[in-house]
C-alpha positions in Angstrom: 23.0 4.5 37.2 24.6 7.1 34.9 27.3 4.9 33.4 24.1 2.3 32.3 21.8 5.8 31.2 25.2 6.9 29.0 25.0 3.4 27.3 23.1 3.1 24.1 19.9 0.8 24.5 21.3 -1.8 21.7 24.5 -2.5 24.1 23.0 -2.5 26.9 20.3 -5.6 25.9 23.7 -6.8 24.3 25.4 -7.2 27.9 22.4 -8.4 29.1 21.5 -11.2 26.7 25.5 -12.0 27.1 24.7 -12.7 30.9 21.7 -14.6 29.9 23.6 -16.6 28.2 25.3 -18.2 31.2 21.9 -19.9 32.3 21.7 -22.4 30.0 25.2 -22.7 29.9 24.9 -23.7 33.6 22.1 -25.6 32.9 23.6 -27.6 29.9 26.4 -28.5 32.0 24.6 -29.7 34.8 22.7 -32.5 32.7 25.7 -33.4 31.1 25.6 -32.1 27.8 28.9 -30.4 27.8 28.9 -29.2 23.9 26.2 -27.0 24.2 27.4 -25.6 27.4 30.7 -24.6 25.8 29.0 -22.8 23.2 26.8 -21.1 25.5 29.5 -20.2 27.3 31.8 -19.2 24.9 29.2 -17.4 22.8 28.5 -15.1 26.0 31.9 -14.1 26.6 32.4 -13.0 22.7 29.4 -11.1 23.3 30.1 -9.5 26.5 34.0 -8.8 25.0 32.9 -7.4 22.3 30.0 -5.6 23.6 32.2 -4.0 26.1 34.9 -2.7 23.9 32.1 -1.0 21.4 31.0 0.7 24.8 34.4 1.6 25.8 34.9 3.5 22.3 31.1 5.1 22.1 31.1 6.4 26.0 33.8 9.2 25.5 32.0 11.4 23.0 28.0 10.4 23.6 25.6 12.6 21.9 22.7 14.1 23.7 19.9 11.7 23.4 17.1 12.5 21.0 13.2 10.5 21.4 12.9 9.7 18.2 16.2 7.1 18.4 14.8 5.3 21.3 12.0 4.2 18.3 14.8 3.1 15.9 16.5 1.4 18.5 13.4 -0.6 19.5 13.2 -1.3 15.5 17.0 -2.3 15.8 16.1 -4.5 18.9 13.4 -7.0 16.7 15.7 -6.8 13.8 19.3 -7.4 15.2 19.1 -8.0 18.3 18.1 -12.3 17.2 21.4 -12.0 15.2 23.4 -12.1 18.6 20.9 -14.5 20.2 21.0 -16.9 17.4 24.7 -17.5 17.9 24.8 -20.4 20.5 21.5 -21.7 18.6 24.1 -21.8 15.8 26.9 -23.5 17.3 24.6 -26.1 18.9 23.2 -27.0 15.8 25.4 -26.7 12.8 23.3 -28.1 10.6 20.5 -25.6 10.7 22.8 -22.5 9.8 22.8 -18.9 11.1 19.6 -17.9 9.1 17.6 -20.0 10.5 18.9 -19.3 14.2 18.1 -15.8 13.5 14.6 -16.6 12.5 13.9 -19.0 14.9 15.0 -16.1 17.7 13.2 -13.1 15.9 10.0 -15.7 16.2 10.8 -15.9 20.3 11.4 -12.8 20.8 8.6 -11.1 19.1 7.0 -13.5 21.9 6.0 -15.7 18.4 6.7 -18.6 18.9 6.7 -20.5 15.8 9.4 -22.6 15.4 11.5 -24.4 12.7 12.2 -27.2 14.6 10.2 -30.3 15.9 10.3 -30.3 20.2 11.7 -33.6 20.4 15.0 -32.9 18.3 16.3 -29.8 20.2 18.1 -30.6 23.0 16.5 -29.1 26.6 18.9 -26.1 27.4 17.8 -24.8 23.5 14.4 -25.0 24.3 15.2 -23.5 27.5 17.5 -20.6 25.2 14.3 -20.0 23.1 11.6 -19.3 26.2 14.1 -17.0 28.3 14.4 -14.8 24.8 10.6 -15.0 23.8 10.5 -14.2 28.0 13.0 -11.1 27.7 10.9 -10.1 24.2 7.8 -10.1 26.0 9.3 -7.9 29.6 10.9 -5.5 26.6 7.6 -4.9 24.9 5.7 -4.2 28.4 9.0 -2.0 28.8 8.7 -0.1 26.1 4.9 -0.1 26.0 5.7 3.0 28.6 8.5 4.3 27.7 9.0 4.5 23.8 5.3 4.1 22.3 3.0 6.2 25.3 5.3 9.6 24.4 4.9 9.0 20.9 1.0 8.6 21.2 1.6 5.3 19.1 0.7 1.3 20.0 -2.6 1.6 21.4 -2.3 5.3 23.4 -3.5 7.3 20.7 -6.8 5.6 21.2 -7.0 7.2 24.3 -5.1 10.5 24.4 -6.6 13.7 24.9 -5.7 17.1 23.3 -5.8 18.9 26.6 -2.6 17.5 28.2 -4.7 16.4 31.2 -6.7 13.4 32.4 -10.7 14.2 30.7 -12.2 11.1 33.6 -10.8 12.9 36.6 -10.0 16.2 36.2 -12.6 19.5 35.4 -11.6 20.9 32.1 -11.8 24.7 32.1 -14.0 27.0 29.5 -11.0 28.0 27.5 -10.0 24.5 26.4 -9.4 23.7 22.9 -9.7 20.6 21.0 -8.7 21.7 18.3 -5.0 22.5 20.0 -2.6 20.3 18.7 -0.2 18.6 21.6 3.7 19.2 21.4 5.9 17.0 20.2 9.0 14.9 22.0 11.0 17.5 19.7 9.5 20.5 21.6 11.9 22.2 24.2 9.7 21.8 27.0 10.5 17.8 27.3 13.6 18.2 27.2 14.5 17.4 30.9 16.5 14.4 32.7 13.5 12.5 33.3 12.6 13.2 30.0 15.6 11.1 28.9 14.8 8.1 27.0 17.4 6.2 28.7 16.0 7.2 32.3 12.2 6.6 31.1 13.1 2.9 29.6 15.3 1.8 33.0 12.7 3.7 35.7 9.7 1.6 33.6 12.3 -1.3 33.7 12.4 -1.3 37.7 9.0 -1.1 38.2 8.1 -3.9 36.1 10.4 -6.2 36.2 9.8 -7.1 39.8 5.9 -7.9 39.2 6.8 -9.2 35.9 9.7 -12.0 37.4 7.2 -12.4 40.6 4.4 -13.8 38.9 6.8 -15.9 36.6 8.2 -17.7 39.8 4.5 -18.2 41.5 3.2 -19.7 37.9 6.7 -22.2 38.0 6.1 -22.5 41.8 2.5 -24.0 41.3 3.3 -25.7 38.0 5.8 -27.7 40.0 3.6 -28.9 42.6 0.9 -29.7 40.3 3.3 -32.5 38.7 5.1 -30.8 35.8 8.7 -31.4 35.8 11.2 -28.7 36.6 12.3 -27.6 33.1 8.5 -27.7 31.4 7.4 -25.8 34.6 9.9 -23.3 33.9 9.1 -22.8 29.9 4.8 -23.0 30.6 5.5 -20.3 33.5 8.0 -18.4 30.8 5.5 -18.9 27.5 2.6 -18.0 29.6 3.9 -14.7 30.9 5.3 -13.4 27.8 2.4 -15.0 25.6 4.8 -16.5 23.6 3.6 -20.4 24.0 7.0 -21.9 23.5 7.1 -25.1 24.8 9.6 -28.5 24.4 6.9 -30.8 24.2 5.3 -32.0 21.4 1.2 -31.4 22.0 -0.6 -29.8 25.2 2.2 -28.9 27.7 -0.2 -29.7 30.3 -0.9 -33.2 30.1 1.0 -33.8 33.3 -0.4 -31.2 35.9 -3.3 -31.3 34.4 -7.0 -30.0 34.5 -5.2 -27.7 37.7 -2.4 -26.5 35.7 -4.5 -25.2 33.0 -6.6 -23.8 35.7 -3.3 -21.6 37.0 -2.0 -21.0 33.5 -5.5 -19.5 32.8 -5.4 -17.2 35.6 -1.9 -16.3 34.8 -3.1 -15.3 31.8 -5.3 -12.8 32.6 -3.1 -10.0 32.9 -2.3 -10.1 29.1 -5.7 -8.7 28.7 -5.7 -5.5 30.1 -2.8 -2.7 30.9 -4.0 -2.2 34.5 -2.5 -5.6 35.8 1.0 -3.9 35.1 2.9 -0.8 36.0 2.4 2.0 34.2 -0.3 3.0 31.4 -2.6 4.7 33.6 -3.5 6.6 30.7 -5.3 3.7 29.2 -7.7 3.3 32.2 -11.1 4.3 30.8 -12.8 3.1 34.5 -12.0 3.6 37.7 -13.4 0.5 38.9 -11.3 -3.1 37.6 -14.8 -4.8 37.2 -15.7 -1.9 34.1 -12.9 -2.0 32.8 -14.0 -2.3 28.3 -11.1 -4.8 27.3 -12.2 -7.4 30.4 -15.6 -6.8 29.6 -14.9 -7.6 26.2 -12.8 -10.1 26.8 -15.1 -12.2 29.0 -17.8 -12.6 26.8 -15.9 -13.1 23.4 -14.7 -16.2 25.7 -17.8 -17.3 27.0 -19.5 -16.8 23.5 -17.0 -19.0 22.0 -16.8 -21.5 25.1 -20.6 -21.8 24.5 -20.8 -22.1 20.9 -18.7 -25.0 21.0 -20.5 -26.6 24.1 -24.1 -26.3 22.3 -23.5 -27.1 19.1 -23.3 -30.8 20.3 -26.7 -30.8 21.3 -27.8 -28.7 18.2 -26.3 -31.3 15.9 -28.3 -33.9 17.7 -31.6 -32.4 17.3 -30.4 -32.0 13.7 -29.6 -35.7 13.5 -32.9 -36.7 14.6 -31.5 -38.8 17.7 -34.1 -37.6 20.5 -36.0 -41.0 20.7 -32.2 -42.8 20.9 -32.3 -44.8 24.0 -28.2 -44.2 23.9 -29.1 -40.3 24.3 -27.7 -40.1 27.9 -24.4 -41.9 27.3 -24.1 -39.2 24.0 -25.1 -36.6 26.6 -22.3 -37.0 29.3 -22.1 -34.7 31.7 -18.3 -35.2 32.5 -17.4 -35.3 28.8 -19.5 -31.9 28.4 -17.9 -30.3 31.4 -14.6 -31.2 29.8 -14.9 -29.5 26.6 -16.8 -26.6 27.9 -13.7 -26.1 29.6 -11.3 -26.9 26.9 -13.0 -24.4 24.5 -12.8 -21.7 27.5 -9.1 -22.4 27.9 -8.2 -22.4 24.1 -10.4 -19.4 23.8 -8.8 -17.1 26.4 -5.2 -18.7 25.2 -5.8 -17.5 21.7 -7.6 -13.9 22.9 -3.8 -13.5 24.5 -2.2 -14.8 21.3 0.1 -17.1 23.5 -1.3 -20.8 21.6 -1.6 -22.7 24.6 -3.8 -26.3 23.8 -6.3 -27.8 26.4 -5.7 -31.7 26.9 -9.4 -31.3 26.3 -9.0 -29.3 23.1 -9.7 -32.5 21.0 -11.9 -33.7 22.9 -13.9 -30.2 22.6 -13.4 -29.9 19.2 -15.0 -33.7 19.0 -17.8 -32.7 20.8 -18.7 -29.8 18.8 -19.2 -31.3 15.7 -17.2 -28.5 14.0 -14.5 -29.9 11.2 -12.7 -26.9 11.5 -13.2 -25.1 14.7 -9.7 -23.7 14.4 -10.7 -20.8 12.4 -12.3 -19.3 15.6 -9.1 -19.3 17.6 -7.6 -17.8 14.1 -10.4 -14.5 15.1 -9.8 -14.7 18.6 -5.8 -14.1 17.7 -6.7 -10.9 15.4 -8.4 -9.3 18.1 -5.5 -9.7 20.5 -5.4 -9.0 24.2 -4.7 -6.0 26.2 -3.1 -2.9 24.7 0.5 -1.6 25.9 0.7 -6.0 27.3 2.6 -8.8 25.8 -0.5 -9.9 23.5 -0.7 -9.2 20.0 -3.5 -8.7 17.7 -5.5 -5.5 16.9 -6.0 -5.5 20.5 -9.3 -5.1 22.8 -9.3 -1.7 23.3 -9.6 -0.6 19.4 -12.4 -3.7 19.5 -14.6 -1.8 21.5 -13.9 1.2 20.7 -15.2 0.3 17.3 -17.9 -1.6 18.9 -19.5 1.7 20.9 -19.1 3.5 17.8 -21.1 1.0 15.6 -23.7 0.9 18.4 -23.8 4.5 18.7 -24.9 4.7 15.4 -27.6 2.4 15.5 -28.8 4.6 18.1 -29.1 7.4 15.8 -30.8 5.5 13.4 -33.7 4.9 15.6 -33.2 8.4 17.6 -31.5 10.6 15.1 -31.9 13.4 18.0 -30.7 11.2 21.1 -28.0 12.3 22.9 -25.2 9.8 23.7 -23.8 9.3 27.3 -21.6 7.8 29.6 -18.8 10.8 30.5 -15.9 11.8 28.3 -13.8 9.2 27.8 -17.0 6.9 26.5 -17.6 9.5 24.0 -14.0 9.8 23.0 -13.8 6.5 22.6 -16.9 6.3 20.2 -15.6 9.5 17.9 -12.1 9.9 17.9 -10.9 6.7 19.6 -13.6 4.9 16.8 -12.0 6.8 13.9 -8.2 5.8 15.0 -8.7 2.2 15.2 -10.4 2.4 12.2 -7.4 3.5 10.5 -5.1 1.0 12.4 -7.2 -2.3 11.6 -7.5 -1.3 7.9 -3.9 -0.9 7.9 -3.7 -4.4 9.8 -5.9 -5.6 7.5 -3.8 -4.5 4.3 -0.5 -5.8 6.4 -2.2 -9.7 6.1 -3.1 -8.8 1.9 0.2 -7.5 1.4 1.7 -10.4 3.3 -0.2 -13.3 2.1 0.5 -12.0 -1.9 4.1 -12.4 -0.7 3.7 -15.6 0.9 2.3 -16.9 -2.3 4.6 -15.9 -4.5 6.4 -19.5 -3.6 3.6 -21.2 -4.9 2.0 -22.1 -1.3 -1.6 -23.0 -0.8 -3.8 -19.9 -0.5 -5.1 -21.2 2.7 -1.6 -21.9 4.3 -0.5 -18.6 3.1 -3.3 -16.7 4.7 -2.9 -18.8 8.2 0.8 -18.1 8.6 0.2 -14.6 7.6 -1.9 -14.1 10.4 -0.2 -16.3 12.6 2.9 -14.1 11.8 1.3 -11.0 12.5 -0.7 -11.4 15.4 2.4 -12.7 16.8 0.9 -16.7 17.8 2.8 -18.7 16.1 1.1 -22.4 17.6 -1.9 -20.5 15.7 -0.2 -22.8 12.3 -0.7 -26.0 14.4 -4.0 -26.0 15.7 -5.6 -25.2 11.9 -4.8 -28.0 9.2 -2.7 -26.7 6.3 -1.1 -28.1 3.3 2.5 -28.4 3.9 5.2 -27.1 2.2 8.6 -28.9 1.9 12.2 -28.1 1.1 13.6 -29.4 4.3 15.8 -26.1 4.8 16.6 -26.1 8.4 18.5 -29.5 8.3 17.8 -32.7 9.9 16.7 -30.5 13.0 13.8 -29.3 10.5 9.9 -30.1 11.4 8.3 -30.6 8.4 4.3 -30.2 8.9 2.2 -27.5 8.8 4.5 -25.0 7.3 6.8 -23.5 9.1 10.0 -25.2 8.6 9.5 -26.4 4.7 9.3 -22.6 3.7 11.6 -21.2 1.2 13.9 -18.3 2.6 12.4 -15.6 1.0 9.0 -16.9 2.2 10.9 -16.8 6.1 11.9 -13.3 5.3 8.9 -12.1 4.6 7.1 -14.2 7.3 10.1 -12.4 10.0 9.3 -8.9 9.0 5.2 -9.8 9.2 6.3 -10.7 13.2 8.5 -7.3 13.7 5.6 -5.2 12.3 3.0 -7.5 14.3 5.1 -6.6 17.3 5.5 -3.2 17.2 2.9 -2.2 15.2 1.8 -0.7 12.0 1.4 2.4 13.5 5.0 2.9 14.9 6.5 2.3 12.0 4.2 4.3 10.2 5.9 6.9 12.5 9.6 6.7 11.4 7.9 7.7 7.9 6.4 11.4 9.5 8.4 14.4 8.8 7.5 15.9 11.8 9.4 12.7 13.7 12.6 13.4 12.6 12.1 17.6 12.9 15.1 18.8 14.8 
């Protein structure tokens, strides 16, 4: 334990992504294709050689560890981190070139997802490559959810932290306390113990997620198996599902052979990307005792079932508006199968979108036929800007800062009506609607200026307003199948090779436009807010 707490974070994911690397070695060269095994192979061991020998040099006169650096390491980890990951990528396919290997792994492990390259031209053990990174992205983020961002009061946490320095829900607050008492920072003596460390806080939140984390990864693959799906696309759905990251290595819905049942586990194993109380940790963020009140599933379940319903009734709205009541073919239009089917597809899409993961129903078209809508994409492009749980793998504003500002707007309806009412519901409701309210104000009109800044980049290239605007988000809400599921005008230059994908935008971008488009995930991943941080004079105070 103290020889991996003396080794800087970046090495450490260094040895470990070299030992990842043997998987699909292993893999590669049990199907036979021998090429990308070697590369795998011999990519890990220059990693792991060379890993080791910076260690070697660095461990003899280590520094005492400082909090801030654990935020510019996770910075570090988005940024350079996909440079060692893209190597086998690289090798494999030397066509495509190192840049776009490193963009295609900053897109997985962001938990992204968007891809360069079409399914059916990457070889199996890549695709398998791309979901165990956008898997290790997604157990890094719920790592450092706990351990990087909650002491810095950043990623969602500063929503709900109080001033006091003790739990407001739970605990009597005595006479003398002061709001207006500012809280000490990491810098401040008093933090600075062992299990202070930022070492020891990222591998003691590391051991008590990773076994729920990888346990509910082998139960999804588990039932995805015996519901039909083969061994490898069970593996990926059970990977892209967990981390949110929707990589898959089929063209179209993954689920085609499992099923209506496999959507129905993948949907349940999606849940947990909703809320911070599923995982370890974060017990700060619990505004309810009780899981049933909890705000972000509250939220969640009816921005679903709104959604799931609008699509199921505007069928039958668009058939009283078409006049077709005395139509003696009304009960065939009317089927109840076919309704139950896209009912279900919209509730699946919906929920897959909320958790910006980008999973597709098999009934998705046949949802979006029965709606009537031309466009029913641009809901799941809303449902991806709110985002799923805070301190989860989701991305997005997140739910929290949703209905925080969704109390506060109430609140003041209230007052409107009752200028002299009173408001309720304890102190954490109340915090939510005042301070919690005025914080994610400031965080989404930041998000929002991220998309304006991003989109006015996007189109310097001369892209279509409307593509620019839909990768922008997709890029920054982190779902990159957002770009598939919404038509857009393609852009072509065909720069990632004969491996490339050219449709709805991705792949035909120019390199500046991929830059700018990698950066947009980075930020979307650790958010505005954090990086915002690096920027405070206070952070780097001695």
């Amino acid at each position: 334990m103290n020889l991996i707490l003396r080794l800087p974070l970046l090495i450490l994911l260094s040895v470990l992504s070299g030992l990842a690397m043997l998987v699909p070695a292993i893999y590669a060269s049990v199907i036979n294709q021998d090429a990308i095994a070697r590369n795998f192979l011999y990519a890990a061991l220059l990693v792991l050689i060379v890993t080791g020998m910076i260690a070697l040099a660095t461990s003899a006169n280590r520094r005492r560890p400082r909090s801030r650096d654990t935020l510019l390491s996770m910075l570090a980890v988005m940024g350079l981190m996909p440079l060692i990951l893209a190597i086998p990528l690289a090798e494999s396919l030397p066509d495509t070139g190192l840049f776009n290997a490193w963009w295609e792994m900053v897109s997985a492990l962001t938990t992204t997802g968007a891809s360069l390259y079409s399914a059916d031209l990457l070889p199996m053990p890549l695709h398998l490559w791309r979901a165990m990174v956008g898997w290790m992205g997604g157990f890094f983020m719920l790592v450092a959810a706990i351990a990087i961002l909650a002491p810095l009061r950043v990623g969602g946490f500063e929503i709900m932290s109080t001033p006091y320095g003790r739990s407001e829900d739970f605990e009597q607050l005595p006479r003398s306390s002061d709001p207006r008492v500012r809280q000490p920072h990491l810098s401040s003596p008093i933090f600075h113990t062992e299990l202070a460390d930022p070492a020891y806080r990222l591998v003691r939140a590391a051991m008590q997620v990773f076994p729920v984390y990888a346990g509910l990864t082998l139960a999804l693959w588990m039932i995805l198996l015996l519901l039909g799906d083969s061994s490898i696309l069970a593996l990926t759905r059970a990977m892209g599902t967990l981390s949110t990251s929707g990589i898959t290595p089929v063209i179209g819905p993954s689920g085609e052979r499992s099923g209506i049942a496999g959507e129905m586990a993948v949907f349940l194993f999606l849940i947990p990307a909703l809320s911070r109380r599923f995982w370890p940790g974060g017990g700060e963020l619990r505004a309810t005792r009780r899981l049933i009140e909890d705000p972000e599933l509250k939220m969640a379940v009816g921005l679903i079932a709104l959604v799931a319903a609008a699509l199921f009734l505007r069928h039958f709205i668009g058939a009283i508006e078409a006049g077709v009541g005395n139509d003696p073919a009304l009960p065939s239009l009317i089927d109840l199968r076919n309704g139950l089917a896209a009912f279900w597809g919209g509730m699946f899409n919906a929920l897959s979108y909320l958790t910006t993961t980008g999973w597709n129903s098999v009934d998705w078209q046949g949802s979006r036929a029965w709606s009537g809508l031309s466009s029913p994409g641009l809901i799941l492009a809303g449902l991806a800007l709110m985002g799923g749980g805070v301190a989860t793998t989701a991305g997005g504003v997140k739910l929290l800062r949703v209905y925080s500002l969704a109390r506060h707007g109430e609140r003041e309806l209230e007052r409107i009506i009752h200028p002299s009412s009173v408001s309720g519901g304890g102190r954490i409701a109340r915090r939510l609607r005042r301070e919690g309210a005025y914080l994610a104000f400031i965080f989404f009109m930041l998000f929002a200026s991220s998309i304006a800044v991003t989109v006015a980049l996007v189109s310097i290239q001369q892209i279509e307003f409307e593509t620019a605007t839909i990768l922008s988000i997709a890029a920054l809400t982190n779902t990159g199948p957002l770009a598939g599921a919404i038509p857009l005008t393609p852009a072509f230059e065909a720069s990632a090779g004969i491996a490339s994908a050219p449709w709805e935008g991705w792949s035909g971008l120019p390199a500046m436009t991929k830059i700018v488009l990698a950066c947009a995930m980075v930020v979307g991943r650790l958010e505005i807010l954090a990086i915002l941080a690096l920027f405070s004079p206070e952070f780097w105070r001695r």
